[in-house]
ZAMARGU-4260 file (C-alpha; in steps of 0.2 Angstrom, whole numbers, plus 5000, padded with zeros to 4 digits):
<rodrens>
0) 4991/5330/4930 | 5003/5340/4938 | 5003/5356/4928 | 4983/5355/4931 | 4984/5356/4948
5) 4997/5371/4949 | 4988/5381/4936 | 4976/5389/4947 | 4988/5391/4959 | 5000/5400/4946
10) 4982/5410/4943 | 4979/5415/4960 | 4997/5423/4964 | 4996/5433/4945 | 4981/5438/4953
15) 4986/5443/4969 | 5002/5451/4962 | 4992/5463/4951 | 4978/5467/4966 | 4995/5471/4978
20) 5003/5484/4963 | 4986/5493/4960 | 4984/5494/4981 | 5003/5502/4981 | 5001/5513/4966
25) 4985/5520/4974 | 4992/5522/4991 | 5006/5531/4982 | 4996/5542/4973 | 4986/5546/4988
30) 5001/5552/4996 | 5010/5562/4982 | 4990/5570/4982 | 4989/5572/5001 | 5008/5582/5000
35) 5000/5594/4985 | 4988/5599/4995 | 4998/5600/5011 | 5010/5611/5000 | 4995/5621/4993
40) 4988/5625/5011 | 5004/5627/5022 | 5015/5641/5015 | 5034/5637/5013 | 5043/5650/5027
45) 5051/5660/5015 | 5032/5666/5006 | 5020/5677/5016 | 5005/5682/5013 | 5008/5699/5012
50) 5025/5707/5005 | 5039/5713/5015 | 5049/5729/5009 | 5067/5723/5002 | 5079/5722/5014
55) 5097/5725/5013 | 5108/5710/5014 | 5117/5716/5030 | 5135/5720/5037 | 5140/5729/5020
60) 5142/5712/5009 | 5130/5706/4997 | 5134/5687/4996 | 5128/5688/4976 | 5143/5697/4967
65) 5134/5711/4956 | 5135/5709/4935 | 5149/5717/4926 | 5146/5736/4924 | 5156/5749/4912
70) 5153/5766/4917 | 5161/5782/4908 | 5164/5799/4916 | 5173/5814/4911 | 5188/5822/4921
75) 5182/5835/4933 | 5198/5844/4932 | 5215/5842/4925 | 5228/5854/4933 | 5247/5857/4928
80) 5259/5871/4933 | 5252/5883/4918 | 5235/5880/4923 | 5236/5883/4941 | 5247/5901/4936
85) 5232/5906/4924 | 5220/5900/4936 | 5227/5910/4950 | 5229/5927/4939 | 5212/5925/4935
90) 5207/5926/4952 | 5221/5938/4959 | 5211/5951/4943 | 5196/5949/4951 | 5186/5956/4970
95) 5183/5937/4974 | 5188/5919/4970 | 5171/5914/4960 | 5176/5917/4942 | 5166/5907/4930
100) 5179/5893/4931 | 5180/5893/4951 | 5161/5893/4952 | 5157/5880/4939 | 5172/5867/4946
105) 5163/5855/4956 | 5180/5853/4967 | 5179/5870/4976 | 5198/5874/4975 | 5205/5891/4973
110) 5223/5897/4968 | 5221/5917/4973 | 5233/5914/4989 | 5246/5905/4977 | 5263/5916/4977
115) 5268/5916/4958 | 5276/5910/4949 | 5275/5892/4956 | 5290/5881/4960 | 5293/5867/4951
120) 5280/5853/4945 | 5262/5847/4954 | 5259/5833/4963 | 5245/5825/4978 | 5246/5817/4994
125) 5232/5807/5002 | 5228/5804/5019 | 5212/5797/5029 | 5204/5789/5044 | 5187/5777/5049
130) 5173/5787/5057 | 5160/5774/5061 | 5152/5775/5076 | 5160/5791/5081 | 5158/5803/5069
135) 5176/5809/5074 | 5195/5807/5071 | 5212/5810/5066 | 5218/5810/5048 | 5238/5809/5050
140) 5245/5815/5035 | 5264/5811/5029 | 5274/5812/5012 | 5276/5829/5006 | 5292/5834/5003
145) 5300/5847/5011 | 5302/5865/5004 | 5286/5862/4996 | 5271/5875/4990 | 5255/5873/4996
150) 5240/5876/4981 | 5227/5868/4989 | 5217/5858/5002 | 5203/5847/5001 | 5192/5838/5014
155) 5182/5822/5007 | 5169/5813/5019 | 5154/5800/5016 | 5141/5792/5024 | 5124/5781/5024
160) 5110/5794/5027 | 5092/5796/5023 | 5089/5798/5004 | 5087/5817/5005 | 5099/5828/5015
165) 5106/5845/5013 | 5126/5848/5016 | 5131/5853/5032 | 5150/5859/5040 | 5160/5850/5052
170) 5175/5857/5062 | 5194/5853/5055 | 5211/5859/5059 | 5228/5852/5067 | 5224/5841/5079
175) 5226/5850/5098 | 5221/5865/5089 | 5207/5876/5088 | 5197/5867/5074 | 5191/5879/5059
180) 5171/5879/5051 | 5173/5868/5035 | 5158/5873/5025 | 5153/5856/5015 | 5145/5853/4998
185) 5139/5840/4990 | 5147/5827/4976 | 5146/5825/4963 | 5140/5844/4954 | 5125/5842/4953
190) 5120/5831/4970 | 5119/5813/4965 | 5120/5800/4980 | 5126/5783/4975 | 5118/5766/4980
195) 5121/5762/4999 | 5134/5747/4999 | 5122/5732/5010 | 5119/5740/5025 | 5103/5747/5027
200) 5090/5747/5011 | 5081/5765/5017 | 5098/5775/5014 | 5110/5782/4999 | 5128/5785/4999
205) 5132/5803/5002 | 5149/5809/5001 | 5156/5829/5003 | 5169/5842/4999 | 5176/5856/5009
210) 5192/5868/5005 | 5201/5868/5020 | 5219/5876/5011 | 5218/5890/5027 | 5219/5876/5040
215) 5235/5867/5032 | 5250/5870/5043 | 5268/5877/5038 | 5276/5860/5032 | 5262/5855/5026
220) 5262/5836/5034 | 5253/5835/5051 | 5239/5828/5061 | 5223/5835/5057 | 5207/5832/5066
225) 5190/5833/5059 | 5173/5832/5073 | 5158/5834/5069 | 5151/5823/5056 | 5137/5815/5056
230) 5133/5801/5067 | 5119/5789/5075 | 5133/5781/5086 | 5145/5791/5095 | 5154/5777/5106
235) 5167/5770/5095 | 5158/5751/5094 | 5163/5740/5081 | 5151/5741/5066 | 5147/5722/5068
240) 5143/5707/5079 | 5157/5701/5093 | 5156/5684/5099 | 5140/5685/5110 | 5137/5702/5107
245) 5126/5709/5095 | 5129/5721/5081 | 5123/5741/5086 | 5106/5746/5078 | 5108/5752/5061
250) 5099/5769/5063 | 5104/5781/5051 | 5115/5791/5050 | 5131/5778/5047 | 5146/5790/5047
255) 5159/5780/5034 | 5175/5791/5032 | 5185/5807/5029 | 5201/5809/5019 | 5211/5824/5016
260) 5219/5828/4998 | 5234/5842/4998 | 5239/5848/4979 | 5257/5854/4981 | 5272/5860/4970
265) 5290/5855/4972 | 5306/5860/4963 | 5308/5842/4961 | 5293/5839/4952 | 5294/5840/4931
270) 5285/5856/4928 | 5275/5846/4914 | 5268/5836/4930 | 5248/5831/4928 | 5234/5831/4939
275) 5217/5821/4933 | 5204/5822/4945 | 5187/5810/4944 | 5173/5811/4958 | 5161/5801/4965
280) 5153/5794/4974 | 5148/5774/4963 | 5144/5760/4971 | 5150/5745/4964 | 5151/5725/4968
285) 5151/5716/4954 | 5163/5701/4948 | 5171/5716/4935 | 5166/5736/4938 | 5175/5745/4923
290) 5179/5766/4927 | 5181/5775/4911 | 5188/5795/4915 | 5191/5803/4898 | 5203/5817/4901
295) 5203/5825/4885 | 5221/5829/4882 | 5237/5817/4882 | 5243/5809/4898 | 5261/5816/4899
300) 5275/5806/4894 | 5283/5807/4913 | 5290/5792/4918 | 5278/5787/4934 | 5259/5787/4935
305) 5254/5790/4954 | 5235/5785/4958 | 5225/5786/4973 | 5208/5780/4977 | 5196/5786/4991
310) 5180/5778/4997 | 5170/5769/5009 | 5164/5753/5014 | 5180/5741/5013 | 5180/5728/5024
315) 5190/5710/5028 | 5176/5703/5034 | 5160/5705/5045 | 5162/5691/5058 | 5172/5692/5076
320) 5171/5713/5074 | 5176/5713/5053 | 5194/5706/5060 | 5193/5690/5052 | 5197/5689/5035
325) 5184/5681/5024 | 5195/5680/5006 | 5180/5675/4995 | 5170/5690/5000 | 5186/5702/5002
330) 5196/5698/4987 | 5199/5715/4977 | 5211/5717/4963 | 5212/5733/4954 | 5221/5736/4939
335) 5224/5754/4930 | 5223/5752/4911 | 5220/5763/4894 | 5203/5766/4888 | 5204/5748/4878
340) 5209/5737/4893 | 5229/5736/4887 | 5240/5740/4892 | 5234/5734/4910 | 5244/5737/4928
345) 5236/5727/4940 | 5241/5737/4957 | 5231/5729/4970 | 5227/5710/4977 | 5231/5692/4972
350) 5236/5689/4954 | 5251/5698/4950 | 5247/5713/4959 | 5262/5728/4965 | 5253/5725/4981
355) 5245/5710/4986 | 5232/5717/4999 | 5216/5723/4993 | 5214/5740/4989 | 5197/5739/5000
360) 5200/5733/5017 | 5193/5747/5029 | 5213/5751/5031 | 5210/5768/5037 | 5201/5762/5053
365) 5212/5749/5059 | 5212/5740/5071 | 5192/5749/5071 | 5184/5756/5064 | 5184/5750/5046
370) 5177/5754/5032 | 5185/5770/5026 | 5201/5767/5012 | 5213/5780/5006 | 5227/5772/4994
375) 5240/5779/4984 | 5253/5767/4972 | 5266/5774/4959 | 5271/5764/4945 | 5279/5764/4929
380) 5267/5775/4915 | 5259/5763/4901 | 5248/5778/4898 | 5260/5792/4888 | 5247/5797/4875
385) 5233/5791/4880 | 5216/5802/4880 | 5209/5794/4897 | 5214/5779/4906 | 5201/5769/4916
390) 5200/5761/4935 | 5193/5740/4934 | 5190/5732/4948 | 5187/5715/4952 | 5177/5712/4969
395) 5166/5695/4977 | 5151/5706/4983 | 5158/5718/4995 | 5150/5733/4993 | 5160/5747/4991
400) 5159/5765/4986 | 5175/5775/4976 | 5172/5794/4981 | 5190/5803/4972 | 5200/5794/4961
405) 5218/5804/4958 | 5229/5801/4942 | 5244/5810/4943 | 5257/5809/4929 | 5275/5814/4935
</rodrens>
């Protein structure tokens, strides 16, 4: 009796229960439908109805490391004691200084002012300074020997412009001097602008070369200013954001850099000294950016390799004025290896490096402006025999931009 009388009791709940569930899978459904269509009317923020150009991530950091790149260049020119000596009697035969070689060089040097025959062996030296924001400065160059011969003198500068421009000059000389005309030219021969490194999307990398030999002081090592470069900001600003201050406007032109390369000979140099030259300018960013430059002929077997790099763009950071270190976005190594990876010198950044800071940290312009580098390292030669050597770099997404890479094997 019992059981009967709970039956349709038990009936009724089953009943109810299965009335309840359908009224919550309906009301759910209903929802999930009523948030389609809210999602199919009401665009997300980041779609428009209409496409926006492709903007440049900002402050010269892209915050997406590029993929691995291999690129492969030949040497622009190789130059030893012998070569400079014929080079020079070539143009000493002739009424001007553009022989065939001289005219098709893409680095405008000349040797007819060279007293023969040369002392000694070759080698470089490297100096630059930032130019953001002024357009102007002082490039203070140290390390030749003394007693040494001047060859030559090059003048290197880069800049964000507009993606067609011509070449232009700018005034260098000693600093407190008069300041001579520096007629530059584009590089690399033929013109060929690299990627601009994240800072405006409308713009290429330009870089330029000059002979300035006549403006080189006695001594050789000096201060040397250069005016005149091309500029949308004059004022010296920081190139980024203070604090409560904003960032300057990023019209174009954005003036990166200039740095100044002196080939010399010293009696203390091996005669069989080299000189490999590779130009620019090549934007790179990526997690591994290989440089292959084929030279062609054996690297000497001298017992030091001496390398410098040249380029704009490095940076610490893009915070508080660029002071502030950010070491995920700033954390460069570079290593100089054969063409096949080994042997490998890692002379730059964290890991092993001769020198633990990164080879691309704006250096030039410090305190500011940054983003200008001009590095020289000598270590032991791996490289005696070799045909080429290549330049890897490992970066985080800063975008840079190498403009003269230097081997020198003494």
């Amino acid at each position: 009796m019992r059981t009967h009388k709970l039956t349709p009791i038990i009936l009724s709940l089953v009943v109810l229960g299965v009335i309840t569930a359908a009224l919550v899978r309906y009301s759910t459904v209903k929802a999930q439908q009523g948030r389609v269509t809210q999602a199919q009317i009401t665009p997300s923020p980041q779609i428009t109805a209409t496409p926006i150009p492709q903007q440049s991530p900002g402050g010269g950091v892209n915050p997406v490391p590029g993929p691995e790149t291999t690129r492969d260049s030949d040497v622009d020119l190789v130059l030893d004691a012998d070569e400079v000596e014929k080079r020079a009697l070539e143009e000493k035969a002739s009424d001007t200084t553009t022989t065939a070689a001289v005219a098709l060089n893409p680095l405008p040097v000349s040797f007819k002012h060279v007293v023969l025959p040369i002392r000694g062996g070759l080698d470089h030296a490297v100096a630059g300074v930032g130019t953001r924001n002024s357009g102007e400065g002082v490039i203070r160059l140290r390390g030749v020997p003394p007693g040494s011969q001047l060859l030559s003198a090059l003048l290197v500068w880069g800049e964000i412009a507009p993606a067609a421009v011509v070449p232009y000059n700018v005034g260098f000389g000693p600093d407190c001097g008069v300041l001579a005309n520096a007629a530059g030219s584009h590089l690399p021969f033929p013109t060929n602008p690299a990627p601009e490194p994240f800072w405006f999307a409308g713009g290429s990398f330009w870089a330029y070369i000059a002979n300035v030999t006549p403006q080189i002081v006695p001594g050789i090592n000096g201060d040397y200013r250069i005016k005149g470069l091309r500029s949308s900001i004059r004022d010296g600003r920081c190139p980024w954001g203070d604090g409560a201050c904003a960032a300057p406007p990023l019209n174009l032109t954005l003036s990166e850099g200039a740095s100044l390369i002196v080939i010399y000979a010293n009696q203390c140099i091996p005669r069989q000294a080299q000189l490999f030259f590779n130009l620019g300018p090549n934007t790179f960013s990526g997690i591994n950016d290989i440089f292959n430059h084929l030279t062609f002929i054996p690297i000497a077997a001298l017992p030091n390799l001496k390398h410098s790099r040249i380029g704009g763009d490095g940076q610490v950071g893009n915070a508080n004025c660029g002071l502030r270190s950010i070491p995920g976005a700033s954390d460069e190594r570079t290593f100089i290896e054969a063409l096949g990876g080994f042997p490998s010198t890692q002379i730059k950044g964290d890991g092993g490096g001769l020198d633990r800071d990164s080879d691309w940290n704006g250096d030039d312009g410090q305190p500011l402006n940054k983003l200008w580098d001009t590095h020289t390292d000598v270590f032991t030669n791996n490289l005696a025999g070799q045909i080429g050597y290549r330049v890897r770099y490992q970066t985080n997404g800063d975008g840079i931009v190498w403009v003269v890479h230097i081997l020198g094997v003494r």
